[in-house]
C-alpha positions as CSV (number, residue, x, y, z in Angstrom):
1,X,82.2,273.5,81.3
2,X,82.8,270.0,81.8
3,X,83.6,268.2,78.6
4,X,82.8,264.6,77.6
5,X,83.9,262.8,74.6
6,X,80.7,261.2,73.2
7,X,83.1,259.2,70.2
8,X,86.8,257.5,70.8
9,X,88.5,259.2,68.4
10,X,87.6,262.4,69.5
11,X,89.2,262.0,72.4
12,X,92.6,260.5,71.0
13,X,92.2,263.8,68.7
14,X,92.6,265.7,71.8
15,X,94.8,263.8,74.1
16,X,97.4,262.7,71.0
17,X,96.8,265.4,68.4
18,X,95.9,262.3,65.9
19,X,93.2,259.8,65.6
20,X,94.6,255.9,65.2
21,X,92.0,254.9,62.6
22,X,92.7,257.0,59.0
23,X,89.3,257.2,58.1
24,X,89.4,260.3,60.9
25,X,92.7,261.8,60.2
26,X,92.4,265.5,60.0
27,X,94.8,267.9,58.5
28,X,96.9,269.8,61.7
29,X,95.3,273.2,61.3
30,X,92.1,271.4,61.5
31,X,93.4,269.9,64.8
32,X,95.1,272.7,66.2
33,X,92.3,274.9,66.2
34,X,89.6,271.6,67.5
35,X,92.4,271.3,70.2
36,X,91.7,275.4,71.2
37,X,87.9,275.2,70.9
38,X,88.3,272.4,73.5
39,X,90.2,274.0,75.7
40,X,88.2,276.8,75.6
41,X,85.0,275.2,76.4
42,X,86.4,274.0,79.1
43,X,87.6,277.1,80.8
44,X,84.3,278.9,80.5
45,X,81.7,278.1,83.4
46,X,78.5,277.8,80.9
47,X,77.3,278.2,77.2
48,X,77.0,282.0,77.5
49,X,80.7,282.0,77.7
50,X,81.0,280.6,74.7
51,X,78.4,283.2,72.7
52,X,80.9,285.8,73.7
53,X,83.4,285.0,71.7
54,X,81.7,285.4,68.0
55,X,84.7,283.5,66.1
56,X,83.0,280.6,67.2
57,X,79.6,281.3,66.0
58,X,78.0,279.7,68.3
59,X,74.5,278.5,67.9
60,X,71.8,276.4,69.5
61,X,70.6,273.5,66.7
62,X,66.8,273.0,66.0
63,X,64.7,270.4,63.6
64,X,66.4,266.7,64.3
65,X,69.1,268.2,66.1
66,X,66.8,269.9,69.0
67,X,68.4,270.3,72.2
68,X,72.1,270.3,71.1
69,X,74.7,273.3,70.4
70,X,77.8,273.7,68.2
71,X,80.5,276.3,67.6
72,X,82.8,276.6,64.9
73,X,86.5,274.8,64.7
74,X,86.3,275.9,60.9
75,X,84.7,276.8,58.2
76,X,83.8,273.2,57.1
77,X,83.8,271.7,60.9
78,X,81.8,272.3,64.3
79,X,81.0,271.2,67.5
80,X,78.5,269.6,68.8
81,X,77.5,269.1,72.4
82,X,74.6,269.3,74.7
């Protein structure tokens, strides 16, 4: 998959390990395991790639959020993509 940050800091997240601005500072665990969801996104070709793996729960979204997927980093955080 080919993997686009949509917001800044999500990126820095992923490229520094930490966001510059503390209202998106994350504890490490929480980074660690965004930083391994990423990288595995982007190893597998497509989304049914991602549905093997059932750590990640992943799901595609409905009501306001039709047309958008997410798989778990956590228990309280996911992604979301397209």
């Amino acid at each position: 998959m080919i993997v686009i940050f949509e917001k800044e800091y999500l990126q820095e997240l992923y490229v520094a390990g930490k966001a510059s601005d503390p209202k998106h500072w994350y504890q490490p665990k929480v980074v660690s395991k965004y930083l391994k969801v990423i990288n595995l996104m982007k190893q597998v070709d497509n989304v049914q790639g991602l549905a093997k793996y059932g750590s990640l729960h992943y799901e595609k979204l409905r009501g306001d959020k039709e047309g958008l997927s997410s798989v778990r980093v956590d228990r309280k955080y996911r992604i979301e993509f397209e």
